[in-house]
N, C-alpha and C positions, 0 to 999 in steps of 0.2 A: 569815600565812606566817612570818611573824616570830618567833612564839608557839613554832610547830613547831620551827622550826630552832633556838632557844634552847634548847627544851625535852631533843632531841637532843645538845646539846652539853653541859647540864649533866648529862645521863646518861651519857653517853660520860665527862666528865672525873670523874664519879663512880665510875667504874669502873678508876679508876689506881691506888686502895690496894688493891681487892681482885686486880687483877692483878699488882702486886707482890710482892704476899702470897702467893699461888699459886704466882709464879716461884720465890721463895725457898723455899716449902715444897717442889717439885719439884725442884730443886736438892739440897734434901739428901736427898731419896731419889735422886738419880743418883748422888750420892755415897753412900751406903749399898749402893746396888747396885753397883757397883764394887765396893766391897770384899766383898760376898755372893759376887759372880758370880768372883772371884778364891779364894775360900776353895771355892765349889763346880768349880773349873777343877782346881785340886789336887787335891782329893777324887777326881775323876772322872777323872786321871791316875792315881792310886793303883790306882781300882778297875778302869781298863780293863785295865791290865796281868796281871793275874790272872782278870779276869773274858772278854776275846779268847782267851785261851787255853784257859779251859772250852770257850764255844760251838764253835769251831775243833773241838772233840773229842767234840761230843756227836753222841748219838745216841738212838732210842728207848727203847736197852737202859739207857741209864748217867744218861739226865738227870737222875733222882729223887737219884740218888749226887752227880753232879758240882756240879748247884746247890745241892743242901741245906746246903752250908755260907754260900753268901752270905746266905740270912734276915734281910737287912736292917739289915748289918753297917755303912751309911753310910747318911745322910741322904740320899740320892741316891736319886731314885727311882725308877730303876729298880732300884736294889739291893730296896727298898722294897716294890714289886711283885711280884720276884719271890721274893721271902719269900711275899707272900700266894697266890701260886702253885703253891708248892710244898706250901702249907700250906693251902690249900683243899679241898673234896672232888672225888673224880676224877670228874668230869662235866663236859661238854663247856659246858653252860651256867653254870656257875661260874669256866671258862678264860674264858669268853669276855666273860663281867661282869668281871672281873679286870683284863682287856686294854682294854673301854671305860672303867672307871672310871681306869686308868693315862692313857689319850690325855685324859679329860675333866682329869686333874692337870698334864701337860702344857700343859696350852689355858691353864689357870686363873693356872700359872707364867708362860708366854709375856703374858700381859697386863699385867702391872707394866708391864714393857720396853715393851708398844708404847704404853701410854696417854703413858709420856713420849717418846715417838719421835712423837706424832702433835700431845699438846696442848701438849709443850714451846717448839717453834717456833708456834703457834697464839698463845698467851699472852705467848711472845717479839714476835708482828707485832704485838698488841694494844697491849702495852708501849710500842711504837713508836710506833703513829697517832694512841694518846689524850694523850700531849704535846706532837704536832707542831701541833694548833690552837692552844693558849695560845704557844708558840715563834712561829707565825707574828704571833697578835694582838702580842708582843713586840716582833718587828722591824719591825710598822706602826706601832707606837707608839714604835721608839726607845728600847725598852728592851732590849739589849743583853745585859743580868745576868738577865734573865730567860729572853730566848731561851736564853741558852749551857745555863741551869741544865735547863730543858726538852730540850735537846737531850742532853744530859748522860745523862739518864734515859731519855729514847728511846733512844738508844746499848748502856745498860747492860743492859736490859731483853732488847732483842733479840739481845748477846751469850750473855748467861745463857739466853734462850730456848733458842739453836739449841746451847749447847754442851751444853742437857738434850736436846734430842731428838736429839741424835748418839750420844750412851751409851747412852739408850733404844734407838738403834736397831742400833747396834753389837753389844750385848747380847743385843738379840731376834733377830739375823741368826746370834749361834753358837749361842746356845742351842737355835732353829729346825732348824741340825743336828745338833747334838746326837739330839734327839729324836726328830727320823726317825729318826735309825741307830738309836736306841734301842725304836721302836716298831716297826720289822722286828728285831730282835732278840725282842723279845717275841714276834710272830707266832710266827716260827720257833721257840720254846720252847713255844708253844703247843700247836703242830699235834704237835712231840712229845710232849706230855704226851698229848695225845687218840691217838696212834699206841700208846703205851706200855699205856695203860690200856684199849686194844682186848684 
């Protein structure tokens, strides 16, 4: 039994560089996504402004006119989309491949955000448990400068954890609507374009 449970504990404390290593690498993607998710927030103030007031006005007759000039005037994509929509052939099966491959770019975008919303706190608790063993053998043995140092690093670990999977999650929660509004918005451009081309 003995065997086991050592054997368990030098796996476990073997796994404190690579979960620090992880935290840090995660960390500076929350911080990269911050400033993405900031640069595409403007973008997408930019383009709503001009781009609510086409939909607001379209109809069967004019959407060929009214969208044809966004064609994918921003990084954004749904600008991005409906470039390829406008510029597709008129068949109802072309809208409609269009529209899944748009929700499948959507899904693909959303998942940066939630892997750090779900493994940031995950590798935060890790951080946490796999030094609180050697911290306690510390204070059985009266070493003092050991535990603090141990606890130190459980501390930091589980900060940096939860403050990645709150941008992750933050992130993923506007973006999430974003992209609804943005994927009934497509509908609705769709079903016109199949109206138009009756």
């Amino acid at each position: 039994m003995d065997q086991i449970t050592n054997l368990l504990y030098w796996i476990s404390t073997g796994l404190l560089i690579p979960v620090i290593v992880l935290l840090l690498i995660f960390f500076l993607r929350a911080l990269l996504l911050v400033g993405l998710f900031y640069g595409m927030y403007i973008q997408k103030l930019k383009f709503n402004k001009t781009f609510k007031e086409k939909i607001n006005n379209l109809n069967e007759d004019n959407v060929d006119d009214l969208l044809g000039n966004i064609n994918g005037t921003t990084k954004l994509l749904l600008s991005i989309y409906l470039g390829k929509l406008i510029k597709s052939h008129p068949k109802d099966i072309y809208y409609d491949k269009i529209l899944n491959d748009f929700e499948m770019a959507c899904q693909k975008d959303l998942s940066g955000s939630q892997t750090l919303a779900k493994l940031g706190p995950i590798l935060g608790l890790m951080g946490t448990l796999i030094p609180m063993g050697p911290a306690l053998v510390g204070l059985a043995s009266g070493d003092i400068e050991s535990m603090a140092l141990n606890m130190q690093v459980a501390f930091a670990t589980t900060v940096i954890g939860l403050l990645t999977g709150a941008v992750g999650f933050v992130v993923m929660q506007v973006k999430r609507r974003w992209y609804a509004s943005d994927i009934s918005d497509m509908e609705f451009v769709v079903e016109l374009l199949k109206l138009s081309k009756k």
